[in-house]
N, C-alpha and C positions, 0 to 999 in steps of 0.2 A: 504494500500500500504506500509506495514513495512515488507519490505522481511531483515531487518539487513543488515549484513555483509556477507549474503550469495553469493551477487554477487562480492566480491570481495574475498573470500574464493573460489569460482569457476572460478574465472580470475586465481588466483594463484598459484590452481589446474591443470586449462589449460597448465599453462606456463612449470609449472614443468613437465606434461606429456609431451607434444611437446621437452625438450629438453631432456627429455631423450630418445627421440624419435630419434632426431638429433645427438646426443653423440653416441649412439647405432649403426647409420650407419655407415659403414668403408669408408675410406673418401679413393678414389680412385684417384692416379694422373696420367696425363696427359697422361705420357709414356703408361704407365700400361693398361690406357682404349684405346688407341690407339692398343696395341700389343693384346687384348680383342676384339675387334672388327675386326680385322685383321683376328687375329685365326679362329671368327666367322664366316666372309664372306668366308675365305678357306671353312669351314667343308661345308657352303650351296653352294658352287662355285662344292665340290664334289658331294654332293649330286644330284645337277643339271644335273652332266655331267654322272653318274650312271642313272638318270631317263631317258636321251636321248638317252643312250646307248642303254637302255631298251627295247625302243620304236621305235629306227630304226630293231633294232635285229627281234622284234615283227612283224613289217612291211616288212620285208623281209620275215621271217616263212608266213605270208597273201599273200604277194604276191607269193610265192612259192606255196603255194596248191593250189592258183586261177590259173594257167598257166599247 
């Protein structure tokens, strides 16, 4: 059971991976992910209303050739 100093050679490895992990991410404020998420809900708020549109258009063209 002599593993050395390996397990703190791979603690310290960890650490330094994980913070450059954490340094690496763009740290995002408040504002910013708000106006992000805002934008987001518009573009699927469009897309929503493109698919309905879609799909009544469609149901009219169905009920048009059925009558």
């Amino acid at each position: 059971m002599t593993r050395g100093n390996q397990r703190d050679t791979d603690r310290a490895k960890a650490a330094k991976k994980q913070a450059a992990l954490n340094k690496s991410k763009a740290k995002e404020s408040n504002t910013s992910l708000a106006k992000r998420k805002e934008a987001d809900a518009e573009i699927l708020r469009a897309k929503q209303k493109k698919r309905d549109e879609e799909k009544a258009s469609e149901a009219a063209a169905n009920a048009a050739k059925s009558i």
